[in-house]
C-alpha positions in Angstrom: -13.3 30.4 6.2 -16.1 30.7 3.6 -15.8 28.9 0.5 -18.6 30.7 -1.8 -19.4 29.2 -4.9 -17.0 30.9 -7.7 -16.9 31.1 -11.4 -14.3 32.3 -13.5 -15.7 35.3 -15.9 -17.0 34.4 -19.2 -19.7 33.5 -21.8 -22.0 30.9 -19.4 -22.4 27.7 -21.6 -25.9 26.9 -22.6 -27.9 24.7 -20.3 -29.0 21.3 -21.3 -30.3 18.6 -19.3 -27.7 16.8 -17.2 -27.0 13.2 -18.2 -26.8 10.5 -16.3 -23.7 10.2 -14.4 -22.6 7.4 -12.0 -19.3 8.6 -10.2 -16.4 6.0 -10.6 -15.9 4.1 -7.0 -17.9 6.2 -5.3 -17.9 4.5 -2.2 -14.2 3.0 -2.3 -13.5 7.2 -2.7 -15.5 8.0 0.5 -13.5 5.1 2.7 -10.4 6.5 1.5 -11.1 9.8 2.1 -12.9 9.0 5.5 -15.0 12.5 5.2 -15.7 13.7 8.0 -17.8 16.8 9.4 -15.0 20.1 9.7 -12.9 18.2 7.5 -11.3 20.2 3.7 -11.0 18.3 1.1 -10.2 19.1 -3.1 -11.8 17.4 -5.8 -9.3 18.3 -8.8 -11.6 17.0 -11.3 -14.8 17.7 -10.4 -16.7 16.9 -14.0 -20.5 16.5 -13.1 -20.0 16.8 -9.1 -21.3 13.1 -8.0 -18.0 12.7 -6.3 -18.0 16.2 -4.9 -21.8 15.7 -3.7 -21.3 12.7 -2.2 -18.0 14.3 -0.4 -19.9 17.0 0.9 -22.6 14.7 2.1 -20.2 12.9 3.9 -18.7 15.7 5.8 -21.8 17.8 6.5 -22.6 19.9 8.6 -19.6 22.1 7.9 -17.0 20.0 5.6 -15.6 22.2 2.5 -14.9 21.4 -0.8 -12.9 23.0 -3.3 -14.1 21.9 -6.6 -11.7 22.5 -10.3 -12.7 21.3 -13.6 -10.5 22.3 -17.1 -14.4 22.4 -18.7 -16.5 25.4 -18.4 -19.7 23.4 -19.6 -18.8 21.0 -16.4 -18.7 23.7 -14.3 -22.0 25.1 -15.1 -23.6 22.1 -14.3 -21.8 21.0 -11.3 -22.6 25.1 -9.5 -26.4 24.2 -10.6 -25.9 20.8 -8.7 -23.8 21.8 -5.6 -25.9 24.5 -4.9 -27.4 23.3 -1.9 -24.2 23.2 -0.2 -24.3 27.0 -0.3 -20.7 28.5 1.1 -19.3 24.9 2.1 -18.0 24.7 -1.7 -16.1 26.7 -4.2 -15.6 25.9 -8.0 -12.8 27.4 -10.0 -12.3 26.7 -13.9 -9.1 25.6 -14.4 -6.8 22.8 -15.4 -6.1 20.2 -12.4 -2.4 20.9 -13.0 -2.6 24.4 -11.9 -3.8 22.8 -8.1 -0.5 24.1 -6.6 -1.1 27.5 -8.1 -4.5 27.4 -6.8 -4.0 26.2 -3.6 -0.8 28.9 -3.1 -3.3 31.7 -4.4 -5.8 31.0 -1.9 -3.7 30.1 0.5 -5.0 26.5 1.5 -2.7 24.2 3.2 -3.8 21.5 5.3 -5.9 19.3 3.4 -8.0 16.5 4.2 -8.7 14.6 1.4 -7.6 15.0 -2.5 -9.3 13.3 -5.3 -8.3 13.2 -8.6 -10.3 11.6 -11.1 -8.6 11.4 -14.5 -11.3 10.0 -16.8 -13.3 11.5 -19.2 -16.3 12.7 -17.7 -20.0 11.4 -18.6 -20.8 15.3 -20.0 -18.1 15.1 -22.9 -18.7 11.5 -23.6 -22.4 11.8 -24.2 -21.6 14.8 -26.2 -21.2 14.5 -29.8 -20.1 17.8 -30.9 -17.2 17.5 -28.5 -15.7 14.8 -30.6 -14.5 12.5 -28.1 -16.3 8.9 -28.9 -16.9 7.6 -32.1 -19.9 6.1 -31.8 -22.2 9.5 -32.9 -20.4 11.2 -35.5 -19.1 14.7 -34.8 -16.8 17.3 -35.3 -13.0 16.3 -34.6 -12.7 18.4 -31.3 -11.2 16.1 -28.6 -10.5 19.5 -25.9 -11.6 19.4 -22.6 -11.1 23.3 -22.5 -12.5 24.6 -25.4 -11.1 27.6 -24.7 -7.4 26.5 -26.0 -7.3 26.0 -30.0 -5.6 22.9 -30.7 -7.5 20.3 -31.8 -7.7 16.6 -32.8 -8.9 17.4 -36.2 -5.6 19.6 -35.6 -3.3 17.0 -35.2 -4.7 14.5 -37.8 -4.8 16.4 -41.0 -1.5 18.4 -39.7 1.4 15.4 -38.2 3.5 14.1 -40.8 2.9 9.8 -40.6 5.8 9.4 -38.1 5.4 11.9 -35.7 1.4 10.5 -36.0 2.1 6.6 -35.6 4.1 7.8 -32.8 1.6 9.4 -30.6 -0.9 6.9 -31.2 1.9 4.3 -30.3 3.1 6.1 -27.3 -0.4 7.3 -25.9 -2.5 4.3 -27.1 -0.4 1.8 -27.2 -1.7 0.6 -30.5 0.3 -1.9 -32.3 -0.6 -1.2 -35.7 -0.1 2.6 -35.0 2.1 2.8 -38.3 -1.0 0.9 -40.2 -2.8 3.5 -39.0 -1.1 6.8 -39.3 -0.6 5.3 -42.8 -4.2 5.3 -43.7 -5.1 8.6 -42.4 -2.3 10.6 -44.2 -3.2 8.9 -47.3 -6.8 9.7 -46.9 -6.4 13.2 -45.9 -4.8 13.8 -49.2 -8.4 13.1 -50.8 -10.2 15.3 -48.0 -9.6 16.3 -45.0 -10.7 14.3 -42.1 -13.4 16.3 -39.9 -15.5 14.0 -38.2 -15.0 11.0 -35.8 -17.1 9.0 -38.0 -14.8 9.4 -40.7 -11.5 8.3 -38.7 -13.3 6.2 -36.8 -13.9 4.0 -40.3 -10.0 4.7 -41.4 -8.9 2.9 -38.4 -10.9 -0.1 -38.7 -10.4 -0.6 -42.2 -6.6 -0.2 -41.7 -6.6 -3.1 -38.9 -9.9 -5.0 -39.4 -7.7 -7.9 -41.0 -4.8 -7.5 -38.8 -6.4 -7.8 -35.7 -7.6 -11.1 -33.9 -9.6 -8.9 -31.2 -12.8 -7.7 -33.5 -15.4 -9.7 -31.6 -14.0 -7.8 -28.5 -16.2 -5.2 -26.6 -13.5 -2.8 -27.2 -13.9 -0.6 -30.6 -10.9 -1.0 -33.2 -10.4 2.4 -33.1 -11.0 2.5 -29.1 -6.8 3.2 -28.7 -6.1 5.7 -31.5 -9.0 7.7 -30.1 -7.3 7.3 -26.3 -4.2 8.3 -28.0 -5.3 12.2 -29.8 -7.0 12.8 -26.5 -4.4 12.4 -24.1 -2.1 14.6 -26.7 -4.5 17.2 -27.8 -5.0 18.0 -23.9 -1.5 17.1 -22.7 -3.2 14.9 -20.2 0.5 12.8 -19.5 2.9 15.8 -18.7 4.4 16.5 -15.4 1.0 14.3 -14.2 3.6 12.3 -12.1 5.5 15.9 -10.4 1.7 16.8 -10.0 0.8 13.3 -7.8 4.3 14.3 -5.9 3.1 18.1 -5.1 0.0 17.8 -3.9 1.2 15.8 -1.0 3.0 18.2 0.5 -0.6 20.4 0.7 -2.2 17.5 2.8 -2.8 17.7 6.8 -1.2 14.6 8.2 -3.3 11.8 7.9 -4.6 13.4 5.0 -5.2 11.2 1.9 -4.5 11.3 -1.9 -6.8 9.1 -4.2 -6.3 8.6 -7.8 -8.4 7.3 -10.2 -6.8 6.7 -13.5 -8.2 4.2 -16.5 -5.1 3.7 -18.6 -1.7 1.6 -17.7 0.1 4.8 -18.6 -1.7 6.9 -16.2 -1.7 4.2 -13.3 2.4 4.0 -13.9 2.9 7.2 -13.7 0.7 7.6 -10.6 2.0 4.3 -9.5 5.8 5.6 -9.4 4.4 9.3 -7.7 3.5 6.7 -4.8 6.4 5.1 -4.3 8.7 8.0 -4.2 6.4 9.5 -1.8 6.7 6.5 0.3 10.4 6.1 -0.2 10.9 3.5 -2.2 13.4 2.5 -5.0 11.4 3.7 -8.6 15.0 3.6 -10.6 15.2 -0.8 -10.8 19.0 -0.7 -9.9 20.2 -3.0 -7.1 20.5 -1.6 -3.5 24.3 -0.8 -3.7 23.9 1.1 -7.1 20.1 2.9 -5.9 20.4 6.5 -6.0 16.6 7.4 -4.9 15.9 10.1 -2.8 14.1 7.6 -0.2 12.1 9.9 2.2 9.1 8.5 3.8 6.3 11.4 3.7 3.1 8.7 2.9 2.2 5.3 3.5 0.6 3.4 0.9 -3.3 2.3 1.6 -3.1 0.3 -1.7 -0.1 -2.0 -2.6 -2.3 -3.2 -5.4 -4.6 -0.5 -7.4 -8.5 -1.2 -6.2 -10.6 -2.5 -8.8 -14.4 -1.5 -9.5 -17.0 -4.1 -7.6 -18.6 -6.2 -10.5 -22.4 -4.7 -9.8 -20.3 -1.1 -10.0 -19.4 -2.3 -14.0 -23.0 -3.2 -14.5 -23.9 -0.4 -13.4 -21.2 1.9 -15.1 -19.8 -0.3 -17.8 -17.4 3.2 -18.3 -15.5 2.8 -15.7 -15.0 -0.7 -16.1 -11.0 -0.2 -16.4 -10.7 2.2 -13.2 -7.5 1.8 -11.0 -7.9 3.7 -8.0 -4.6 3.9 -5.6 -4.6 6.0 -2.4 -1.5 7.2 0.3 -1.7 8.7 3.4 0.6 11.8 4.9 2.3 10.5 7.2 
């Protein structure tokens, strides 16, 4: 069957010059995956396409990919860069979460090789106006899919201080979340807070003193920046239902591989796993375990792998990668 390269209808974004992109693992993702010519394989988060390019590399002459990305302006550029593959690939704009819909809609069973990628790709990073680093000043935006209207600037001038604190708690883990939420509904009262500049300067002046980890690489306000992400695009929800579905779309022998870059990802992932493999994810002792315990993987990584330390040097970014893998059994 005949991929053909596919874009959803719409306003194309403008062009700009790619940026530099270094894929995450890239070669720990092609020995999990073992690519191989004929083979099918899904790249759930295909952001600037290294991974994908490298994929379809690896299973040339007539491997397939199916390439989905929740950001139009990545799927622009990754079309221009997969190109060459001609009919072997096929992009659809659309959140990662909607895989099962996809695959149903298409009717694609028997997969080879599924990668998710759950970082935040290179494209909105190195992007300013898309709000989601703090180190160029821009507008408060924080969406991956700009086509949905909620937005960080949203939740920061709108959450009353609890319901604030807590998402930067839960989805940062940031112990001076309180501090924090604090500081920005006081300020907001003044103005409201538009840029990332501006709450990027809130949140270190609210823990600056409190804080014993200033002369770390990691930015004060590195956490409550993680945090309005992960809610503003619902990164958490039903992530760990999602790891559990796609299983049941692989060939056997086919492999899952996720890459995640927070400890609340990895658990959640991490748990997916186990159930998958049939072990206990409840903590109750044996006589008390009520888990479903059906073997339909076998784990490939007990342990999460790690990036190499010339793959940090070379990609500080992804310097907190966990990538875990399973096989269908």
């Amino acid at each position: 069957m005949s991929l053909g390269l596919l874009m959803d209808a719409g306003t194309e974004p403008t062009r700009e010059r790619t940026p530099h992109h270094e894929p995450v693992m890239l070669q720990s993702v092609l020995e999990f995956l073992r690519c191989r010519a004929g083979g099918f394989y899904v790249d759930g988060t295909c952001g600037l396409g290294g991974h994908a390019d490298a994929i379809l590399e690896a299973s040339s002459p007539d491997g397939r990919l199916l390439g989905i990305d929740r950001d139009q302006a990545a799927i622009a550029l990754c079309r221009d860069k997969l190109a060459r593959h001609g009919d072997r690939v096929r992009l659809v704009h659309d959140n990662f979460k909607n895989l099962p819909l996809i695959l149903n809609n298409l009717n694609i069973i028997g997969i080879d090789g599924i990668l998710l990628d759950l970082g935040v790709s290179s494209l909105q990073l190195g992007d300013g106006e898309r709000g989601f680093a703090f180190m160029a000043d821009g507008p408060l935006d924080m969406r991956m899919d700009r086509r949905q209207k909620l937005t960080a600037m949203d939740l920061v001038n709108s959450l009353e201080e609890k319901a604030l604190a807590g998402i930067i708690y839960s989805f940062g883990e940031e112990p001076a979340s309180r501090r924090i939420a604090r500081a920005i509904v006081h300020a907001r009262k003044e103005m409201p807070i538009r840029t990332t500049g501006r709450l990027a300067q809130l949140v270190e002046q609210a823990v600056y003193h409190k804080r014993n980890d200033f002369h770390s690489r990691r930015h004060l306000a590195t956490r409550t920046f993680q945090a309005l992400r992960i809610a503003v695009n619902d990164e958490l929800r039903d992530l760990d239902a999602l790891v559990h579905d796609l299983a049941s779309y692989l060939a056997p022998g086919g492999r899952l591989v996720v890459i995640s870059f927070h400890s609340l990802e990895d658990r959640l992932v991490k748990m997916a796993f186990k159930r998958l493999a049939g072990r206990c994810v409840c903590g109750l002792q044996a006589e008390l375990c009520r888990c479903e315990r059906k073997t339909t993987v076998r784990l490939l990584t007990p342990r999460p792998e790690t990036p190499t330390p010339g793959e940090i040097q070379r990609n500080p970014r992804g310097r907190s990668a966990r990538l875990r893998c399973a096989e269908k059994l």
